[in-house]
SEMAR-628611 format. One record per residue (C-alpha): residue in one letter; x, y, z; chain; residue number from 0. Coordinates in Angstrom, 1 decimal. Last residue first. Example, Ala and Ser with C-alpha at 12.3 -4.5 7.8 and 13.67 -1.06 7.14 Angstrom:
2
  resn      c1      c2      c3  chain  resi
     s    13.7    -1.1     7.1      A     1
     a    12.3    -4.5     7.8      A     0
# end
This chain:
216
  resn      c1      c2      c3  chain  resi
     x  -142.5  -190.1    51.2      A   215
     x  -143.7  -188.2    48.2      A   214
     x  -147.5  -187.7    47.5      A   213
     x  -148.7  -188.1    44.1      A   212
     x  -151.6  -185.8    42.3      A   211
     x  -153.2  -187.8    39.7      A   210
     x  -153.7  -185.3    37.1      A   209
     x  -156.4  -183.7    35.1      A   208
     x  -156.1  -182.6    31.5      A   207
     x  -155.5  -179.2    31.4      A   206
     x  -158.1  -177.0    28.6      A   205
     x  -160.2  -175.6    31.0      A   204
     x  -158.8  -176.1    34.9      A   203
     x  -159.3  -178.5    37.3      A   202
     x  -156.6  -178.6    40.5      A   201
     x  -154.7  -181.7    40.6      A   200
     x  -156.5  -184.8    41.6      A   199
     x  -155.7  -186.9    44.9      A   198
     x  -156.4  -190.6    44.6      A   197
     x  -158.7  -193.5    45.9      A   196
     x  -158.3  -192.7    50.0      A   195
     x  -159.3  -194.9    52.4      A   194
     x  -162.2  -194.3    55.0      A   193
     x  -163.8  -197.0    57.2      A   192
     x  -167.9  -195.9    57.6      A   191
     x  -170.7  -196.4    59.7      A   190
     x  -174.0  -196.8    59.5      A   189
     x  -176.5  -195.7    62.6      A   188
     x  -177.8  -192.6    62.0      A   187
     x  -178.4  -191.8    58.6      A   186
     x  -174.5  -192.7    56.9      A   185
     x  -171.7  -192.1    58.7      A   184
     x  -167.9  -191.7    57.9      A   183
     x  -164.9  -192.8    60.3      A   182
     x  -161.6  -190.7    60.9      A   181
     x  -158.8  -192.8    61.5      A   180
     x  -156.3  -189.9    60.8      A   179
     x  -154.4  -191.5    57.9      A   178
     x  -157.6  -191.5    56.2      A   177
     x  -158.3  -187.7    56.8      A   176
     x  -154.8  -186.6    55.5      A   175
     x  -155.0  -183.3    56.0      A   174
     x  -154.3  -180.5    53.6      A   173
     x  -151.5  -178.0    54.5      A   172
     x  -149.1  -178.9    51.2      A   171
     x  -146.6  -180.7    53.2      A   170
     x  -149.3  -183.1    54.5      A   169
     x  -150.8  -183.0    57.8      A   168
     x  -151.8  -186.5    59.4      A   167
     x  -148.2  -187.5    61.0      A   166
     x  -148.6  -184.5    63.1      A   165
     x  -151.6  -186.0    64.9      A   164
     x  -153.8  -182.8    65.2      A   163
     x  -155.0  -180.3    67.5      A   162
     x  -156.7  -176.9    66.0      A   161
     x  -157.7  -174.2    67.6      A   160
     x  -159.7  -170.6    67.2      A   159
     x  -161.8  -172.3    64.4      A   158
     x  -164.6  -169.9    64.2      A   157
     x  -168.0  -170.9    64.6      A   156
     x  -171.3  -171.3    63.2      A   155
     x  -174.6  -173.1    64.5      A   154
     x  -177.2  -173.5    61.6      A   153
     x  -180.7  -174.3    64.0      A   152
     x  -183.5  -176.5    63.7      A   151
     x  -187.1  -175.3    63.1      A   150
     x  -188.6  -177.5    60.2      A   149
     x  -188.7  -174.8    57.9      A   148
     x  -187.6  -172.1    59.9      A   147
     x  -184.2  -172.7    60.0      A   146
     x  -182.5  -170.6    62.8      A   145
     x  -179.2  -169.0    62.4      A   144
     x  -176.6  -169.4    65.6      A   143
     x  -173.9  -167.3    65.2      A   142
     x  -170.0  -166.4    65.9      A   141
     x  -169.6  -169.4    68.5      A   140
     x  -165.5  -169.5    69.0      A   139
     x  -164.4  -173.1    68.1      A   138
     x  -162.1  -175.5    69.3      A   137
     x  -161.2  -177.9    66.8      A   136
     x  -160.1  -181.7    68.1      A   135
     x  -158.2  -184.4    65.2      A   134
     x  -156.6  -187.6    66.3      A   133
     x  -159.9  -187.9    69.0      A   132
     x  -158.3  -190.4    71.9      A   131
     x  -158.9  -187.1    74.3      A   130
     x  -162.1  -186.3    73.6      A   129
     x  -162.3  -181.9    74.2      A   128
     x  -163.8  -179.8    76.6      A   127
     x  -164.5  -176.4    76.5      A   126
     x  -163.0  -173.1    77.4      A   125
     x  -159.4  -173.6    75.7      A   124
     x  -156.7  -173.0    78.1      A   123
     x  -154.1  -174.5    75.6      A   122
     x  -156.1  -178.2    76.1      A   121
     x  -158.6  -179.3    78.4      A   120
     x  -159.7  -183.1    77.9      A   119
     x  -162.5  -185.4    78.1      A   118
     x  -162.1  -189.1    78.4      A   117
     x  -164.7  -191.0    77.5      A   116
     x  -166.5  -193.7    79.0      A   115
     x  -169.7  -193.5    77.9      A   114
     x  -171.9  -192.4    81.1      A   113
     x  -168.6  -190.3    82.0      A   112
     x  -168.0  -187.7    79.1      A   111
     x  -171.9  -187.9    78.0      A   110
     x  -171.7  -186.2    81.5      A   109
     x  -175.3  -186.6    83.1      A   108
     x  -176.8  -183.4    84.8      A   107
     x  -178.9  -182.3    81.6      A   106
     x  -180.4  -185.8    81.6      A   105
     x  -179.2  -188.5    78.7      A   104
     x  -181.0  -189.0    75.8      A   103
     x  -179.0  -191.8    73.9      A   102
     x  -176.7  -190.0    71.1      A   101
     x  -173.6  -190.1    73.2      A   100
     x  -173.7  -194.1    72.7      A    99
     x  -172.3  -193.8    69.1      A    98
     x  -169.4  -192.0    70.3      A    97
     x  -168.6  -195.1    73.0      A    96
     x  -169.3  -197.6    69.8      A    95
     x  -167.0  -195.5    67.7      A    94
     x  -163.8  -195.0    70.4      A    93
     x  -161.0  -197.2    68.2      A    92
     x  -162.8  -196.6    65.0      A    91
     x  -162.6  -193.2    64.7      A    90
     x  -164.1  -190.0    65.5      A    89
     x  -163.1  -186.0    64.9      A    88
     x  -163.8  -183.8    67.1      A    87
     x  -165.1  -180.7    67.5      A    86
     x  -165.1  -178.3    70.3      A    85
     x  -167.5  -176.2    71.8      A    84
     x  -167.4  -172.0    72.9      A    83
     x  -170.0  -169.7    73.6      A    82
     x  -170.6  -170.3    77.1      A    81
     x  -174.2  -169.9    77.3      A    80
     x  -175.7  -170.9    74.1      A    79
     x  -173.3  -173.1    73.3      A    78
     x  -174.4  -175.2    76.6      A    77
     x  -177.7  -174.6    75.4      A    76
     x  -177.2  -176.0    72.0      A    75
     x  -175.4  -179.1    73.6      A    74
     x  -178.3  -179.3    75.9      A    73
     x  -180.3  -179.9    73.0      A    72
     x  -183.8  -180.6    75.2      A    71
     x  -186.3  -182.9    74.0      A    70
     x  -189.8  -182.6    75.5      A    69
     x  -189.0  -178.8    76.0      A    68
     x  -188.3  -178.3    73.0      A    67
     x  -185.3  -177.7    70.2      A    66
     x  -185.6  -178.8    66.8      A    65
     x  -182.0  -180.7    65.5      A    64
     x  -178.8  -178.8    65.6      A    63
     x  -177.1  -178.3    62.1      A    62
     x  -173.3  -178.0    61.9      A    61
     x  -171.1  -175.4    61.2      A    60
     x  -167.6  -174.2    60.3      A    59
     x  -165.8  -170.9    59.6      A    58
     x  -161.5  -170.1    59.3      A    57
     x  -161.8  -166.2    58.6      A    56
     x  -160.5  -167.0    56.0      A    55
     x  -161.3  -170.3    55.2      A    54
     x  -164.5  -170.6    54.8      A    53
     x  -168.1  -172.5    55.4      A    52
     x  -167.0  -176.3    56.0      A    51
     x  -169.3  -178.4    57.1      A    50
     x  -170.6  -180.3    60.1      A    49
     x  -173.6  -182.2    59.9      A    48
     x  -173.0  -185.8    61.0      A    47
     x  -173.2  -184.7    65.0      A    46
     x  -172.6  -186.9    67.5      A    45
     x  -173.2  -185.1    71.6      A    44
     x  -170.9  -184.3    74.4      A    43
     x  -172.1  -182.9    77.2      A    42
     x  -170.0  -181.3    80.1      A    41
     x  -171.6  -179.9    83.4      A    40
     x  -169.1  -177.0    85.1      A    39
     x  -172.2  -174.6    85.9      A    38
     x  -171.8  -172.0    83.1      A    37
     x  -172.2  -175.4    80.9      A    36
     x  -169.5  -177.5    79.6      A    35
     x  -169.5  -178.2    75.2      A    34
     x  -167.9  -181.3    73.1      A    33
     x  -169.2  -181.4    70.0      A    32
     x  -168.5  -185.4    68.8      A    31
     x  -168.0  -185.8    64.7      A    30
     x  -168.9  -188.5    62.4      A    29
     x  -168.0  -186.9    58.8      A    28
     x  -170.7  -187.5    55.9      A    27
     x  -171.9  -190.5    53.7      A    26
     x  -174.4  -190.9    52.0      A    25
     x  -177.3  -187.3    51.4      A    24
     x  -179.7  -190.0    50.7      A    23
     x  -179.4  -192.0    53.9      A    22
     x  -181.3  -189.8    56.5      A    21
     x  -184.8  -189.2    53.9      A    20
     x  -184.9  -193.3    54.0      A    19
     x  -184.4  -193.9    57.7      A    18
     x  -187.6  -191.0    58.2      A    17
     x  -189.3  -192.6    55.8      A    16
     x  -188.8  -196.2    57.5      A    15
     x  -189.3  -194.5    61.4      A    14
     x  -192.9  -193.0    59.7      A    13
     x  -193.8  -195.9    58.1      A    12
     x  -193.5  -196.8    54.3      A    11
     x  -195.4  -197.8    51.8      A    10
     x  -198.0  -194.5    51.8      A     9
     x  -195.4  -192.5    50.8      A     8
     x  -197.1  -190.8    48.1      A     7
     x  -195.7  -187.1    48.3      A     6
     x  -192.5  -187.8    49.0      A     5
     x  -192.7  -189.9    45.3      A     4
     x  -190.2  -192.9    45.4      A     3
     x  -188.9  -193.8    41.6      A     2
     x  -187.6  -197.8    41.4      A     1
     x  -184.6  -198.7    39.4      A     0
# end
């Protein structure tokens, strides 16, 4: 086992640190935000950030990186002024096309069309979602927090609606995350086939822990 000191990196570069720092958290959901601006422009962007912050009132969030001039977040913007986005799960069936939406496209090119994705309107919702996701959120912006520390933002919504395969929600209200295709990353380009191990029961002190198994 080696020991890497941050503050003697002198062995690696700056893309190899910054590959390094990327990879330690492992692996976390692949997600596209889907967002239209006041003017009718769509983006869609991957995000590995989002998290779950409550259920009641039903919160998520996901990090944006810095915003400048030089590099635009024109999801963030599109937020911003519409305050709505959706979020959807990806799979293996669109991965390549979702991996594509991370190329720095202009302002007035749809992620949507340069990658060859369908985008969808569903129940009225303001913003666009990707139609072959198995599992789309649309979400209500409720606030944007900046980080100071290395000046990204915390973006957090509420969940005003959720769109689901119906064979991918299990009779206790959990989802099935395997069964829905969804793919895992790792840093930015290292992706991820989920299967599930086993469901545990809930821990408590002095209850031995259970396998939890799912009739058919």
């Amino acid at each position: 086992m080696i020991c890497i000191d941050p503050k003697n990196r002198d062995n690696f570069d700056k893309r190899q640190w910054v590959r390094l720092i990327n990879s330690l958290s492992g692996p976390k959901s692949a997600n596209l935000v889907g967002t239209v601006s006041k003017d009718g422009k769509t983006n869609l962007s991957m995000v590995s950030s989002a998290f779950h912050l409550g259920a009641q009132p039903p919160l998520m969030g996901y990090v944006s990186r810095p915003h400048s001039n030089q590099h635009p977040r024109h999801t963030l913007m599109n937020i911003e002024e519409t305050g709505f986005y959706t979020i959807n799960h990806v799979d293996s069936s669109f991965l390549k096309q979702a991996h594509q939406t991370s190329a720095r496209y202009k302002r007035d090119q749809s992620e949507f069309e340069m990658c060859d994705l369908d985008e969808e309107y569903l129940d009225s919702f303001a913003a666009p979602y990707v139609a072959p996701s198995k599992l789309k959120l649309g979400l209500r912006l409720i606030e944007i927090v900046p980080i100071k520390q290395n000046n990204t933002d915390l973006v957090i919504g509420e969940i005003e609606k959720i769109h689901l395969s119906s064979d991918c929600l299990r009779e206790d209200g959990s989802v099935d995350i395997a069964k829905a295709g969804s793919v895992a990353v790792t840093g930015l380009d290292e992706y991820h086939q989920l299967s599930t191990l086993f469901r545990l029961s809930y821990a408590k002190p002095d209850q031995p822990i259970l396998e939890i198994i799912e009739s058919n």
